[in-house]
Every structure is written in structure tokens, then in C-alpha cells.
C-alpha positions in Angstrom: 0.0 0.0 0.0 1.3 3.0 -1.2 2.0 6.3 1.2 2.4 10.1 0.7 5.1 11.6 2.5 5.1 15.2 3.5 8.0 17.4 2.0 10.4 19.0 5.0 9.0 22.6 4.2 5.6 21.3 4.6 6.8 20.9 8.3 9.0 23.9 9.0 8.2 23.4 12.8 9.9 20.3 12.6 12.5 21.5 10.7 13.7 24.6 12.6 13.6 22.2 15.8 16.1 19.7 14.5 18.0 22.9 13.4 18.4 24.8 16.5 18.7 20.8 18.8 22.2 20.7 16.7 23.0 24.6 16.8 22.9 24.7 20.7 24.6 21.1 20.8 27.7 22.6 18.5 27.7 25.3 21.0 27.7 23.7 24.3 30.3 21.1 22.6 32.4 23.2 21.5 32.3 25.5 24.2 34.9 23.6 26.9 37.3 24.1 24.1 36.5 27.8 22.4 37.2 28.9 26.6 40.4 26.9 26.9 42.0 29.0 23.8 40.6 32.1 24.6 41.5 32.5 28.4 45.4 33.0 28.1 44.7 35.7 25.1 42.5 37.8 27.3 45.9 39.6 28.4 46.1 40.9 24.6 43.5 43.7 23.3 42.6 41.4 20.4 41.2 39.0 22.5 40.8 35.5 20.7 40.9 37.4 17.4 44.3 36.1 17.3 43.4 32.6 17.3 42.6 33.1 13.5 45.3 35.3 12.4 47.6 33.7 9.4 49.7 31.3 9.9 48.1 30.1 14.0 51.3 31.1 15.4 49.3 32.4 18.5 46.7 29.5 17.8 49.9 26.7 18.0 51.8 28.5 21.1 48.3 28.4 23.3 48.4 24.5 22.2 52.3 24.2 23.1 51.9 25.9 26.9 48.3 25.2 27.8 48.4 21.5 26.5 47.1 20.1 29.7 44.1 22.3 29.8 43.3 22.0 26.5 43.7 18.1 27.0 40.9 19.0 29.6 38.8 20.5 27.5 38.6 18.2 25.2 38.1 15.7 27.3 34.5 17.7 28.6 33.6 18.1 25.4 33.8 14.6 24.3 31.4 13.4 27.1 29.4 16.1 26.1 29.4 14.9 22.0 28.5 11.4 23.5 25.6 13.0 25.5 24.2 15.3 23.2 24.9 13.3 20.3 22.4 10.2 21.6 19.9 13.6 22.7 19.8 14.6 19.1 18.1 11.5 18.4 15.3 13.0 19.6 14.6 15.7 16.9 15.5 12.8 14.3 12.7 10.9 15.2 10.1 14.4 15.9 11.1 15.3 12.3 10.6 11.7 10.8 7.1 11.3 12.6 6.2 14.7 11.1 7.0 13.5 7.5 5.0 10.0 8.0 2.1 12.0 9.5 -0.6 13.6 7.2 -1.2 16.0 8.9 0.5 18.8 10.7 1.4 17.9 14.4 1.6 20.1 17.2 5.2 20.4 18.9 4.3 18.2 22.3 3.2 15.0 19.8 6.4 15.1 17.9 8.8 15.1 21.4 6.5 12.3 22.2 7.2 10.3 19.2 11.0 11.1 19.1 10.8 10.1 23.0 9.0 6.6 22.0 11.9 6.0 19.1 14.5 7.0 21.4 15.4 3.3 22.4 15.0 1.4 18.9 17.1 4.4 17.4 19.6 4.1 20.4 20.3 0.6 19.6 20.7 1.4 15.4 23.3 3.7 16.6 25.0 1.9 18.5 25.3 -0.8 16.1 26.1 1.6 13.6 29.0 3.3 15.1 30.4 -0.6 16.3 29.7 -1.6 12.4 31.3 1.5 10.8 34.4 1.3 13.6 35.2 -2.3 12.7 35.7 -1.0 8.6 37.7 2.1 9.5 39.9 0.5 11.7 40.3 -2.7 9.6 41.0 0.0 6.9 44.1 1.3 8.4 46.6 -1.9 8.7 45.5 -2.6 5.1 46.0 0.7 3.5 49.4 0.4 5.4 50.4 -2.9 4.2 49.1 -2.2 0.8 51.4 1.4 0.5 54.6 -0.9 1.4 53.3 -3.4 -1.1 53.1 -0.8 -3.9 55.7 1.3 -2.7 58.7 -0.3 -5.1 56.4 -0.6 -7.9 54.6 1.9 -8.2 56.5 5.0 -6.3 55.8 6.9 -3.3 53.5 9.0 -5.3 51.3 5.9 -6.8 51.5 3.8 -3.2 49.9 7.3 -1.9 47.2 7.7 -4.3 46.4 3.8 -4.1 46.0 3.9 -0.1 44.3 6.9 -0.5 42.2 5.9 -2.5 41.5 2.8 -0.4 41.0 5.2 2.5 37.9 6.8 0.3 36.7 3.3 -0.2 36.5 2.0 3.4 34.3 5.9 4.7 32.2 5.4 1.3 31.4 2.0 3.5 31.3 3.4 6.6 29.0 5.8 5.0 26.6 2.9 3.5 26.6 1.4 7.1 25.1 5.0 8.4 22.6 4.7 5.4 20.9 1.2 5.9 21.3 3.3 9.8 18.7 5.6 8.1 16.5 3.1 6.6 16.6 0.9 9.6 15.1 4.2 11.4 12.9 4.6 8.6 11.4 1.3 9.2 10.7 1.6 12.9 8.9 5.3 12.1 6.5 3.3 9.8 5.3 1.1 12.9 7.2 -2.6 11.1 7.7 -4.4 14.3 10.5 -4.9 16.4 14.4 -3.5 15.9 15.2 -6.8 14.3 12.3 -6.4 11.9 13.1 -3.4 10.9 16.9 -3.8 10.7 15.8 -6.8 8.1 13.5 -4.8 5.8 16.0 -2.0 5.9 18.8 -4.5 4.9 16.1 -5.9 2.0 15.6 -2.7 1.1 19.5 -1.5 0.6 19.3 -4.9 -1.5 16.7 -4.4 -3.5 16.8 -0.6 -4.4 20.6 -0.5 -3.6 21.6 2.3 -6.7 18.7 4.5 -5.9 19.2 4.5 -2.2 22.9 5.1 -2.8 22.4 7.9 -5.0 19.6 9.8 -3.1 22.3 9.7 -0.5 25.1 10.6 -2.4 24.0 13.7 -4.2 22.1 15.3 -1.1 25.6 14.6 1.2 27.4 16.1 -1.8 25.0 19.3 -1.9 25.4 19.2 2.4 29.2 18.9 1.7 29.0 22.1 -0.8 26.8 24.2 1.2 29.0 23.3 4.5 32.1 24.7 2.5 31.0 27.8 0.6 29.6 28.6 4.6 33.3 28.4 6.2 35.3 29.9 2.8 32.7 33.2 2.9 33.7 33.6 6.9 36.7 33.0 5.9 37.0 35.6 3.3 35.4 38.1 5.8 37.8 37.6 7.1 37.4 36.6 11.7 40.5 38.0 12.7 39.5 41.5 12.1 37.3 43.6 14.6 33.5 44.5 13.6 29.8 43.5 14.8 28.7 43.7 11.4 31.9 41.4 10.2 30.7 39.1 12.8 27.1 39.1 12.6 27.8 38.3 8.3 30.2 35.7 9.8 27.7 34.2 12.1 24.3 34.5 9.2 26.9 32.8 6.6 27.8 29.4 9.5 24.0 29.4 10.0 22.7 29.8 6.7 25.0 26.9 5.7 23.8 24.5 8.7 20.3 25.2 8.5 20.9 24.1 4.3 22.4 21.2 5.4 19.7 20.5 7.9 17.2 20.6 5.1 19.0 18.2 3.2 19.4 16.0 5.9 15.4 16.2 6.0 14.9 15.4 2.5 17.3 12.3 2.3 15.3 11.1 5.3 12.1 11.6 3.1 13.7 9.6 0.6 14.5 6.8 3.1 10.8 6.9 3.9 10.1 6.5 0.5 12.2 3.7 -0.2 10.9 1.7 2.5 7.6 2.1 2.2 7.8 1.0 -1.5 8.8 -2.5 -0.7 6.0 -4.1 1.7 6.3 -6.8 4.3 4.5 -9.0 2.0 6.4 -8.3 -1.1 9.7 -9.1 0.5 8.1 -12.3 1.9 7.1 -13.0 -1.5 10.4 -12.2 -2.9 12.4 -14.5 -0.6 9.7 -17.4 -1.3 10.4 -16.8 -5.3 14.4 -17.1 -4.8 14.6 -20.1 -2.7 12.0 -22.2 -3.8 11.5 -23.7 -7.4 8.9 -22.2 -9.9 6.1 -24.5 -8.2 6.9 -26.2 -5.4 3.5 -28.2 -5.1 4.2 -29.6 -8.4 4.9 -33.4 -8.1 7.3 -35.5 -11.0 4.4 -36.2 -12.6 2.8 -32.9 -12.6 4.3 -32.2 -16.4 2.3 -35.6 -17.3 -1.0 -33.6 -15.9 -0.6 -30.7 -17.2 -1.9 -31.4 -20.7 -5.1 -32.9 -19.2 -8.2 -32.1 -20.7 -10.7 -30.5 -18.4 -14.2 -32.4 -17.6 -17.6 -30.8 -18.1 -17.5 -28.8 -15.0 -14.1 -27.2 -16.0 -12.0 -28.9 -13.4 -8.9 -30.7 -15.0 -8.9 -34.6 -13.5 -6.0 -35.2 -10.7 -3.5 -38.3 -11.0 -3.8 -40.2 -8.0 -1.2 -41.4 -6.4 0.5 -45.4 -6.9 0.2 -47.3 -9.7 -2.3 -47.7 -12.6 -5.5 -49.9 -11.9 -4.7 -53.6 -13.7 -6.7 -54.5 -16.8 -10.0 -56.6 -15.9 -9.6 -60.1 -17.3 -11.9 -61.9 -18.7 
């Protein structure tokens, strides 16, 4: 049975609450860490300004003689990436229930659906992140192994591109892992069962629909990629190490501009993972895995192609062999 989805501007509520979950996340994350480079440059008149002069000499001497509180700092903000990170969750699932739903609903139902999907989509990360650390560190010993392999034959240069290029290969993986993550996530929003049952459709549906799933991906992580970029080379160009509210309010308008576009894409590939799912049922699959393991007609006997050519009787039913051997002629 076929389902409409609702498009991500069709539920700007939803939208702008996922938005603003990761905006105050980034902050508090990286807060730990913006005040353990900016406290030994309050001395100076530029203040932290200095952090992003060229050539981070100010940026690499903070590093060199406040190590251990920067060590610190870090070490807060990576409890509070763990924390906030399985918090966001939340939004994800408001934000999916809003695209399923047909209608628009208010704020209180979507925290309540993101609140009932927090455990299912705990466990798919969980998973994920195991799944996707198992390829990227399996990746490193071989992409070693394989430069030092290659490194006579082909040159530094060539072993360098090769392990590169097997580096790209392992996070294009990793990155498939995250999306059958996504359609695993999509299938628990569509009410499919249990987390195993929805891992499994998800899993069928990579299968099936593999090149559309992996483009729909692609291209909007491209855009998200794009958007992210032309965000940090337009501060950049503005240029943070020089004084200004208005330089900083442009700087700030161009960082959010970018996020909230990569937000919205973020929306719309999890649209498309709706999508996907939804167009292979429960049945079909079950259909399709009955078509590939069994023979074209199982309840077909060895003497079924002897039957087939029957001629029907008068009431249009065609006459069934019955089973043993052939009654014996009557003698006389």
C-alpha cells in the first residue's frame, strides 16, 4: 500500500527544531574548548581574534603551553558529544514522525514520538558506530600494508594515491553502514515491528533498491558537503581575525545559513528513506524471498508435467493423477 510523504517545508516546525537541537549542541560542545583557547589571550587587546590570524602562530603556542588544559577541555567536550549526540536522536525521530504523518502535528506529539523511538534508534546507533568502527579501523593496517606493497612498484607517489584511494573506499562503506542506519530508522517510524524487523527490511531494502538508495544519499551529502564549504570559505573571506559587529554578525548569518541548508537536506534524504521503504511491503519481501529459494512451483509433483496437458471435464475442473500405480486391466 502505497503512502504520501510530507516534504520538509511542509513541516517547518519540525524543521527549525532539529536545526536549533544541533546549533545549541555545537555550542555547548564546543564550548569547553573555544574557553580553553581564549582564556590565556584575554591579556592581549585582540582578545581570541588572534586565534585566527595567518599562519596560527598564536593558535599553536596556546596549544604548546596550555596542552594540559586544553587536554581537559577536550576531554569535557567529548562526554558532552557522546551526550548530546544520543539527545539529538530526539529531533531525528520528531522530524521523521512529522513527514509520515498527514497531517501537521503540534510540537508536544512530535517530542512524544521522538521520545517513544529514542530506544530502537539508540540501539541502530549503537550498532552503527560498532559496524562502521570495525571498517575504518580494519581500513588502516591494510591501507598500510598495501602502500609498502606498492611502494617499489609503483612509487611513493602511486603507493599514496592507491592507499588513498582505499582510505575513500572503506568511509564510502562506513557511510553505506550509516545509510541502511537511516533506513533501519525509517522502518521503525512506519510502525514494522520490532528492531530486528526493521533492521531486516532495511537490509532488504539496501538490497533491492541498492543504486537509488545510494544515489539519493550521495547527491544530497554532496550538496550538504557544498553548502558546509561555501559557509566556512565566505567567513573565511570576511575575514574573523579583524574587529566588527557587522563582520561578525555576516560571519555568524553565513555558519547558520550553511547548517540550516544542510539540515534541510538531511530532512529530505530522510524523506527519501521513507520512501524507499515504504515501496517495498512486508508481504512483497516475503514473496520475494519465497520466489528465490523455492522452485517455480513447489507443489508440483514429478508427474505434474504428465498432468498438465489434461483435458478438463464438463464442469471445468482438470482430472487429478492419484497417487500409486495404474489400476490392472480386468480379465476376462
Amino acid at each position: 500500500m502505497s503512502r504520501s510523504f510530507a516534504s520538509p517545508l511542509q513541516r517547518p516546525g519540525a524543521l527549525l527544531f532539529l536545526w536549533l537541537g544541533r546549533t545549541v549542541a555545537a555550542l555547548l560542545i564546543a564550548l569547553p574548548v573555544a574557553g580553553a583557547l581564549s582564556v590565556p589571550l584575554d591579556r592581549f587587546p585582540q582578545g581570541d581574534r588572534l586565534l585566527f590570524v595567518p599562519g596560527a602562530t598564536y593558535l599553536v603556542e596556546v596549544l604548546r603551553v596550555h596542552a594540559l588544559q586544553v587536554a581537559a577541555a577536550l576531554h569535557t567536550s567529548g562526554w558532552l558529544l557522546l551526550v548530546l549526540g544520543f539527545a539529538q536522536l530526539v529531533p531525528i525521530g520528531a522530524l521523521m514522525a512529522a513527514l509520515v504523518s498527514p497531517e501537521r502535528p503540534r510540537l508536544v506529539d512530535l517530542l512524544l514520538c521522538g521520545a517513544r523511538h529514542l530506544p530502537a534508534f539508540g540501539l541502530l546507533g549503537g550498532v552503527t558506530v560498532l559496524a562502521q568502527a570495525i571498517v575504518l579501523v580494519a581500513a588502516i593496517p591494510l591501507a598500510v600494508m598495501l602502500r609498502s606493497a606498492l611502494r617499489f612498484r609503483l612509487g611513493p607517489m602511486g603507493a599514496d594515491l592507491v592507499t588513498l584511494s582505499a582510505m575513500v573506499v572503506a568511509l564510502l562503506l562506513a557511510g553505506l553502514i550509516g545509510v541502511i542506519q537511516d533506513l533501519g530508522r525509517s522502518a521503525v517510524v512506519m510502525g514494522n515491528g520490532d528492531l530486528v524487523a526493521a533492521l531486516r527490511r532495511a537490509l532488504w531494502t539496501f538490497r533491492a533498491r541498492s543504486l537509488r538508495v545510494t544515489f539519493d544519499w550521495a547527491t544530497r551529502g554532496a550538496a550538504a558537503a557544498a553548502a558546509l564549504g561555501a559557509g566556512q570559505t565566505l567567513a573565511i573571506a570576511l575575514g574573523p581575525d579583524r574587529p566588527g559587529i557587522g563582520r561578525f554578525s555576516a560571519i555568524l548569518a553565513s555558519h547558520q545559513l550553511a547548517i540550516l541548508t544542510a539540515v534541510y537536506l538531511r530532512a529530505s534524504w530522510l524523506r527519501a528513506a521513507l520512501e524507499h521503504v515504504n515501496c517495498l511491503s512486508p508481504q512483497s519481501l516475503v514473496d520475494r524471498a519465497e520466489r528465490s529459494d523455492a522452485p517455480d512451483d513447489p507443489t508440483l509433483g514429478p508427474d505434474a508435467s504428465r498432468d498438465a496437458g489434461a483435458s478438463p471435464t464438463r464442469d471445468g475442473r482438470t482430472p487429478q493423477r492419484l497417487a500409486g500405480p495404474p489400476p490392472s486391466e480386468p480379465t476376462e
